[in-house]
N, C-alpha and C positions, 0 to 999 in steps of 0.2 A: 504494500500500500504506500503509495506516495504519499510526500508532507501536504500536499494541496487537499488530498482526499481524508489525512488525517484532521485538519483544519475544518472541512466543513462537517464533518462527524462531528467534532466538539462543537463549532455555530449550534448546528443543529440538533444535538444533546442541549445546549444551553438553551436556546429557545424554547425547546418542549418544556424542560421542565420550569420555564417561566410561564408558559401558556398553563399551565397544570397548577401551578401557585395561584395564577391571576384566578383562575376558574373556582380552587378550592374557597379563596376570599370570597370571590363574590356570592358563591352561593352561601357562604356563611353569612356575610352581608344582608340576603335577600330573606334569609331564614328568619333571622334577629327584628326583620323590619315589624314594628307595629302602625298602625295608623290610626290617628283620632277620628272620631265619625260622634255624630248626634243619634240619639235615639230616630229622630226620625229616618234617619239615612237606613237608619236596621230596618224599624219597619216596610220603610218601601224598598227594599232588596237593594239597596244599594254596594251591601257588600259580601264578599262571598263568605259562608259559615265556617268554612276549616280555617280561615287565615286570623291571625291573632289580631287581636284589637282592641283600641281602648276608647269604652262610650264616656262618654260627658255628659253631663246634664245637673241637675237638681234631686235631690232624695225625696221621693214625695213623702207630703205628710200622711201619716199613719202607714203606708208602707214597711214598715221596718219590725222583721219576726225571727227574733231569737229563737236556737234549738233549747231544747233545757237541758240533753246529756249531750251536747258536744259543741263545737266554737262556732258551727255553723251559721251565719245569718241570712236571711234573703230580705232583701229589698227591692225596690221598682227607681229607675233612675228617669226621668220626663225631661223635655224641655217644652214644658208644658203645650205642645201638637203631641206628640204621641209617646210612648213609656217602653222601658225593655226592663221586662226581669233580670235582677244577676242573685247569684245564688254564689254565696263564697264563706270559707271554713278557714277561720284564723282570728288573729285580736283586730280589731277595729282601728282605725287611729283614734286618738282621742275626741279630737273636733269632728268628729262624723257624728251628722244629726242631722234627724230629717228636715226638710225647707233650704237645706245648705245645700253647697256646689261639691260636688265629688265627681272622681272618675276611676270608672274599673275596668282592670286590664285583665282580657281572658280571652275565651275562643266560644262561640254561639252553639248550642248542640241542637237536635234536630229540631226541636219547640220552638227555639226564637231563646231560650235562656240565654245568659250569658253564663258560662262558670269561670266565675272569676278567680285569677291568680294573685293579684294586688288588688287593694283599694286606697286610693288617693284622696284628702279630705283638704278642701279649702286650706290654707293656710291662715290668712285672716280676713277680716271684713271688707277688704276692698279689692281685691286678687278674687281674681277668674280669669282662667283660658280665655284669650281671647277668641278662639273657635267658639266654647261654650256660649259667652256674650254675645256674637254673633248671632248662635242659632236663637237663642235667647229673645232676641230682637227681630229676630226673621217671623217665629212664630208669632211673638204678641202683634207683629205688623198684620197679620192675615185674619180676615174676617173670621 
């Protein structure tokens, strides 16, 4: 084997195994991705059910139903047009209360729930996603 043909053997080992990193990344990238959506975007099939995601909205009031033998809570999250169940097993933050802003991050099963991984709870009284606020104001704009 010539040095010329040895040369392009290594190019072309190099390259692959840059094309095989780039490719590993990105699908790791694409896996990791979540995206915020509004309740109403679930209901009207906006988004597909296997892919992760994190709704936003408001905790409706009286919505919110502790298990008694386990951490489990479910609650309904609205922006005030339309509502998605999430149903998630762990400690609450502390500021999570119904009428406030929260967002839970999970994946939709066949119902429409959400089961959630995290929940996110307002920080304080003036912070909200600006996504949230948006839909927030999109809905109360509609007859």
């Amino acid at each position: 084997m010539s040095a010329r043909q040895r040369r392009f053997l290594l190019v072309a080992g190099a390259l692959a195994l840059v094309a095989v990193a780039a490719a590993l990344v990105m699908n790791a990238f694409r896996s990791n991705l979540v995206f915020f959506v509004t309740p109403t975007q679930v209901v009207t099939g906006e988004v597909a059910r296997r892919e992760a995601l994190r709704v936003g909205g408001l905790v409706q009031v009286g919505s919110i139903e502790r298990s008694t033998d386990s951490l489990q809570v479910r609650f309904t999250l609205t922006d005030n047009s339309h509502t998605v169940p999430v149903v998630y097993t762990g400690v609450l933050p502390d500021l999570f209360s119904a009428g406030k802003g929260a967002i839970a991050q999970g994946r939709l099963d066949a119902s429409g729930t959400l089961q959630a991984s995290e929940v996110l709870a307002k920080h304080d009284e003036n912070y909200m996603p600006p996504e949230v606020h948006q839909a927030l104001k999109q809905a109360q704009a509609r007859p």
